[in-house]
GUSESE-275049 format. One record per residue (C-alpha): residue in three letters; chain; y, z, x. Coordinates in pm, 1 decimal, decimal comma, always signed. Each point is the difference from the previous one (the first is absolute). Layout:
# GUSESE-275049
rec mitor ala; filo A; y Y; z Z; x X .
...
//
This chain:
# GUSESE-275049
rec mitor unk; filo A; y +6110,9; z +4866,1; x +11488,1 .
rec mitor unk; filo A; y -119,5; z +257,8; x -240,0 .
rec mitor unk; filo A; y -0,2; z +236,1; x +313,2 .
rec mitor unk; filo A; y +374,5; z -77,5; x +100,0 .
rec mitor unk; filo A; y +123,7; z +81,9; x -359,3 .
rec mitor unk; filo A; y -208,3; z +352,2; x -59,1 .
rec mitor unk; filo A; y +149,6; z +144,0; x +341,9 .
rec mitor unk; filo A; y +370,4; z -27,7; x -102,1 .
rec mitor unk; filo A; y -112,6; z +137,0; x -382,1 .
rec mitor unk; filo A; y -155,3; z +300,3; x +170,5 .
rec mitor unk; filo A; y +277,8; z +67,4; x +231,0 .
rec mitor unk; filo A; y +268,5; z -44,3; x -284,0 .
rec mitor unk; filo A; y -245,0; z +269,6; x -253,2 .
rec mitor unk; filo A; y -4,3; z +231,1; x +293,7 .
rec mitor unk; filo A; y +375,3; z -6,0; x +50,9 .
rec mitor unk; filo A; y +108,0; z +21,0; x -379,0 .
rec mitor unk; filo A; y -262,3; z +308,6; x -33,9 .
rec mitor unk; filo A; y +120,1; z +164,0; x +326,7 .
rec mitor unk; filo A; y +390,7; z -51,6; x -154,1 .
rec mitor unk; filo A; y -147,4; z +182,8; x -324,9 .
rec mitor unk; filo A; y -96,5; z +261,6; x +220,6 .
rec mitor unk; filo A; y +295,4; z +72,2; x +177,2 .
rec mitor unk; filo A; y +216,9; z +23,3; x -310,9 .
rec mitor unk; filo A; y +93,8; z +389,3; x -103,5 .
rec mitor unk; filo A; y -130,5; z +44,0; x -372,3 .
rec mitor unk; filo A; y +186,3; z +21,7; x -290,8 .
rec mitor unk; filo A; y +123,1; z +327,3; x -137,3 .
rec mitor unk; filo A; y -159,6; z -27,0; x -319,4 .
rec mitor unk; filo A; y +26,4; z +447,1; x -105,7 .
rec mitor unk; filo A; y +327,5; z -44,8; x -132,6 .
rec mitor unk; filo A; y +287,6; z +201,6; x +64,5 .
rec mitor unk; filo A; y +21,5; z +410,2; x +36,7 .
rec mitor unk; filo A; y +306,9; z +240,6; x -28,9 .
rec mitor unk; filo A; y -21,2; z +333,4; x +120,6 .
rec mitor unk; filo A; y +255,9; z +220,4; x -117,4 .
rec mitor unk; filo A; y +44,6; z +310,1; x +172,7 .
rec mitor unk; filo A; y +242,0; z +275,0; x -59,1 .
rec mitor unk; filo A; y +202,5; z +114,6; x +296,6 .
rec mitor unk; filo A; y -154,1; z +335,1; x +149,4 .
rec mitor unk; filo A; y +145,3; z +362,5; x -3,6 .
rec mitor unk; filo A; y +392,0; z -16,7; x +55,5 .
rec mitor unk; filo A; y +174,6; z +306,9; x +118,2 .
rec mitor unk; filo A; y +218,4; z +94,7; x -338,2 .
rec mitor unk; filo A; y +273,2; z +230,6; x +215,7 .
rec mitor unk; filo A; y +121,2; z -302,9; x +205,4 .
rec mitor unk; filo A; y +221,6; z -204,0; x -194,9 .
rec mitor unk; filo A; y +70,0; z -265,1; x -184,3 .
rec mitor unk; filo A; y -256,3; z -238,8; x +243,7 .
rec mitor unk; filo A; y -264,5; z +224,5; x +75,4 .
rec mitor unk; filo A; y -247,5; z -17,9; x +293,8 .
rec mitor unk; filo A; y -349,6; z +61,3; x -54,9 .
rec mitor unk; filo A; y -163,9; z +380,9; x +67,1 .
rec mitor unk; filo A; y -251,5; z +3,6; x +246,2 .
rec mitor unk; filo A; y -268,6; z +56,8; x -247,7 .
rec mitor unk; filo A; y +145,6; z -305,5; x -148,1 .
rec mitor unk; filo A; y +4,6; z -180,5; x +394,5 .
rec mitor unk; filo A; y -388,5; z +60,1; x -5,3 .
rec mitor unk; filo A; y -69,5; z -123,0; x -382,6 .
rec mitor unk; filo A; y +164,0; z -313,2; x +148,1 .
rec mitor unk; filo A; y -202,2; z -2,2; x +336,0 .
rec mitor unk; filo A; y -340,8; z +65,2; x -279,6 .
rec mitor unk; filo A; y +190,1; z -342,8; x -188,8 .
rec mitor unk; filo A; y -41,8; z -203,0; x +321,2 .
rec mitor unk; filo A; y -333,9; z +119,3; x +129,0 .
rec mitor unk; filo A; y -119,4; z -68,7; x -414,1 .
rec mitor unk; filo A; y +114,6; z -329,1; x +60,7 .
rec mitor unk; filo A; y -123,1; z -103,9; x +349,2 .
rec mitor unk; filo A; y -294,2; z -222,2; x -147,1 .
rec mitor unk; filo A; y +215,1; z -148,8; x -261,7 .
rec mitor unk; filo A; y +175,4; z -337,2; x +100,3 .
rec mitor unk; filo A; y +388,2; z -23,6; x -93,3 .
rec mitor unk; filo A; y +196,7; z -258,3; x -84,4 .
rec mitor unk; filo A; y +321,2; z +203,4; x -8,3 .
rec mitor unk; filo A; y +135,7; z +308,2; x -48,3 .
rec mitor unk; filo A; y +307,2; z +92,7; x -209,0 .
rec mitor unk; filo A; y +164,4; z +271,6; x -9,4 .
rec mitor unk; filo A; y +352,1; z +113,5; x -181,5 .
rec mitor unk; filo A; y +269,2; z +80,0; x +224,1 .
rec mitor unk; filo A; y +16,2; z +415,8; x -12,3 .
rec mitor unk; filo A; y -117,7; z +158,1; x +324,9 .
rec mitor unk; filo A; y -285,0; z +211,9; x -175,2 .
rec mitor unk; filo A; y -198,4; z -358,3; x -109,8 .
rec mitor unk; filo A; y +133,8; z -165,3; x +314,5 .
rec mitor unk; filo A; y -170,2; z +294,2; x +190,8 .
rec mitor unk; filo A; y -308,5; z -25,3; x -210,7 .
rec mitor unk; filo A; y -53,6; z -396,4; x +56,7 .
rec mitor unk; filo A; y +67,7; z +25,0; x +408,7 .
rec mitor unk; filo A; y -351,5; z +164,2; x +49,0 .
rec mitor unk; filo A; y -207,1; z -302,0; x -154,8 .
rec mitor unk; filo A; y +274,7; z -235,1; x +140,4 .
rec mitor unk; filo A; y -7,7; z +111,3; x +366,2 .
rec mitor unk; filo A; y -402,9; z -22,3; x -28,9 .
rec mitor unk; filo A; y -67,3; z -371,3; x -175,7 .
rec mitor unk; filo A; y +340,9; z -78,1; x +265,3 .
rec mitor unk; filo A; y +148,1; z -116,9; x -322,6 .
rec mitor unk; filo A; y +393,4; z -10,6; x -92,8 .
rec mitor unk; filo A; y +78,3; z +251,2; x -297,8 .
rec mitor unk; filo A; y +193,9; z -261,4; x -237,6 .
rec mitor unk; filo A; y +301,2; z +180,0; x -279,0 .
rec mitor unk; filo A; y +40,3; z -80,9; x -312,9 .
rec mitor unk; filo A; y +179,8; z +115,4; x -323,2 .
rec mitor unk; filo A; y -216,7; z +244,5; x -227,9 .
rec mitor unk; filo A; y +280,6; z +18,6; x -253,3 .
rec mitor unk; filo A; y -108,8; z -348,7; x -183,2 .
rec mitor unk; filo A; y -379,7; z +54,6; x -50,1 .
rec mitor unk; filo A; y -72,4; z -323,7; x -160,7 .
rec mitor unk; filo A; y +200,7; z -221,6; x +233,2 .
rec mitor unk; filo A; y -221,6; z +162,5; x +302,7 .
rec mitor unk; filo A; y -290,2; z -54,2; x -180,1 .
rec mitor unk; filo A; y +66,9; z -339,7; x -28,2 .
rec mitor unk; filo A; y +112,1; z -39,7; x +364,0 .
rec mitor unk; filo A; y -341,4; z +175,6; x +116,4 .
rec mitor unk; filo A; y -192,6; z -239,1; x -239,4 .
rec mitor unk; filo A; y +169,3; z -308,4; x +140,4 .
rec mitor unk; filo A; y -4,3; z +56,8; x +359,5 .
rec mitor unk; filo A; y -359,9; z +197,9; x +13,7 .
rec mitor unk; filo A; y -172,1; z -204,1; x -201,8 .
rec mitor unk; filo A; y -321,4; z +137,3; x +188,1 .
rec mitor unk; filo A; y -109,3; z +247,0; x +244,0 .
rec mitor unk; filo A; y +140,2; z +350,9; x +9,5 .
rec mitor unk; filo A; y +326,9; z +159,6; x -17,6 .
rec mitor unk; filo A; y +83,8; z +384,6; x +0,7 .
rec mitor unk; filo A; y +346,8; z +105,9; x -140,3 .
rec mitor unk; filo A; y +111,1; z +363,9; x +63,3 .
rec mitor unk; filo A; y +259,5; z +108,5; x -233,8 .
rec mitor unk; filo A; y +65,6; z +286,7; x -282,7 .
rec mitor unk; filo A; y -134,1; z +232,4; x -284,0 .
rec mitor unk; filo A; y +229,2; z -212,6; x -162,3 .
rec mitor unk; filo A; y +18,4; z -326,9; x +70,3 .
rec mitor unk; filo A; y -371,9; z -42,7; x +90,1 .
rec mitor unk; filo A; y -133,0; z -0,8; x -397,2 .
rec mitor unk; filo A; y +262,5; z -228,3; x -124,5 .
rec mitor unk; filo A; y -129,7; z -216,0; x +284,4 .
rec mitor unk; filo A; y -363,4; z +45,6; x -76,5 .
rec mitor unk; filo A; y +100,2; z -106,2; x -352,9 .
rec mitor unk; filo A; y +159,1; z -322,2; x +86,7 .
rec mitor unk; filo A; y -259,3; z -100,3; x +244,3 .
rec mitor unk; filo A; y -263,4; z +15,8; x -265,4 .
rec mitor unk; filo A; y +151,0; z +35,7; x -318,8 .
rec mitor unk; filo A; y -199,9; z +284,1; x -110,4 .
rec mitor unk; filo A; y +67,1; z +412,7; x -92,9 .
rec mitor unk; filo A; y +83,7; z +178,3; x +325,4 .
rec mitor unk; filo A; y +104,2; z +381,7; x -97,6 .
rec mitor unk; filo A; y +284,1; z +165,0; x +190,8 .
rec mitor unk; filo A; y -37,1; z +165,8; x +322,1 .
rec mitor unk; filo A; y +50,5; z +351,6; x +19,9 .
rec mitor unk; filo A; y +264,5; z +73,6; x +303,1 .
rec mitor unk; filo A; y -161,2; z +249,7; x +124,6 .
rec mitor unk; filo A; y -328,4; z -208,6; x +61,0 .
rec mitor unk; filo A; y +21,3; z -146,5; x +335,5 .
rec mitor unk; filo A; y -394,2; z -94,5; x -7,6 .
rec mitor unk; filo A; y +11,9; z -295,2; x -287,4 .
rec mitor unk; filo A; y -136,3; z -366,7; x +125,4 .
rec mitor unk; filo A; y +13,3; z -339,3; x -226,6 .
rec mitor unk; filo A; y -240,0; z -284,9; x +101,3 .
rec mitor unk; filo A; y +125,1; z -302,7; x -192,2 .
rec mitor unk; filo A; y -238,7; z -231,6; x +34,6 .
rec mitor unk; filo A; y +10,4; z -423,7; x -105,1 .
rec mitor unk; filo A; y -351,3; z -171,2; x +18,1 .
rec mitor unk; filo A; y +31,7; z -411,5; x +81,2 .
rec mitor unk; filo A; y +74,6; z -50,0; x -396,9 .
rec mitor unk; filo A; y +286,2; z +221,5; x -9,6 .
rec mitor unk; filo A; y -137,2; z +241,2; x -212,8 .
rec mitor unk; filo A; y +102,4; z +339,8; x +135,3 .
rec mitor unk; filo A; y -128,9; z +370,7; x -14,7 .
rec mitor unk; filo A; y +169,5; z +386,9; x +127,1 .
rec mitor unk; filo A; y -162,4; z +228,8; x +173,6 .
rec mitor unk; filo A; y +172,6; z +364,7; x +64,0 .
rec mitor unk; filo A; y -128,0; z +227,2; x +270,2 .
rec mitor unk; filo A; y +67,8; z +340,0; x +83,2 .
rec mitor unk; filo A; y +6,1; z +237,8; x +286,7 .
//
């Protein structure tokens, strides 16, 4: 009898640890903005601007930076120039480019926090509307960008208790 009983036990611990196995972790690194401004825009062409080619390859050097790095989305604001510096990291993580608004930092910010709650995200937009960003993603002192700076990175990051931290690179 005590036989019959320990077979079944032993087949049911198997399956439940087995079940364990197969089940993807938890994403417990909390959640990562990268905020990138768009790359070199030719100044001569208009009012909506294509990128120059130096600017075509600081985009190409955005996606091959990026190749290791996981995304959960990309963003990008709807001008040609950040359009045209998103499509390299989009085309190579086969990943939709997704507009938004960057006229109503704090409403994005709150829309990024809400539906990225983890993970990563990159957001290409502009000397402008990137720090204002920064600042409502993490409520802390991001200085102005200098338009004629095309090399400027933020790394807002959220660890799992929601305290968050900035990091600026720089080419």
């Amino acid at each position: 009898m005590r036989l019959r009983l320990s077979a079944p036990i032993a087949t049911l611990a198997c399956m439940l640890l087995a079940s364990c196995a197969a089940m993807p972790a938890a994403r417990d690194d909390g959640a990562t903005y990268l905020l990138v401004r768009h790359a070199e825009k030719d100044v001569a062409a208009g009012k909506d601007p294509p990128l120059t080619a130096i600017g075509a390859a600081r985009a190409q050097r955005l996606a091959a930076s990026l190749a290791d790095q996981p995304l959960d989305a990309i963003y990008s604001s709807a001008t040609r120039r950040t359009r045209q510096t998103a499509e390299p990291v989009a085309r190579a993580k086969a990943q939709e480019v997704i507009a938004y608004d960057p006229t109503d930092a704090a409403a994005f910010a709150r829309r990024l926090r809400a539906e990225h709650p983890a993970g990563t995200v990159l957001v290409i937009g502009h000397s402008d509307t990137l720090p204002p960003l920064a600042r409502a993603l993490c409520a802390c002192a991001v200085a102005d960008m200098d338009e004629g700076n095309y090399g400027i990175r933020y790394r807002v990051h959220f660890d799992v208790g929601g305290h968050a931290s900035l990091r600026e690179f720089r080419d």
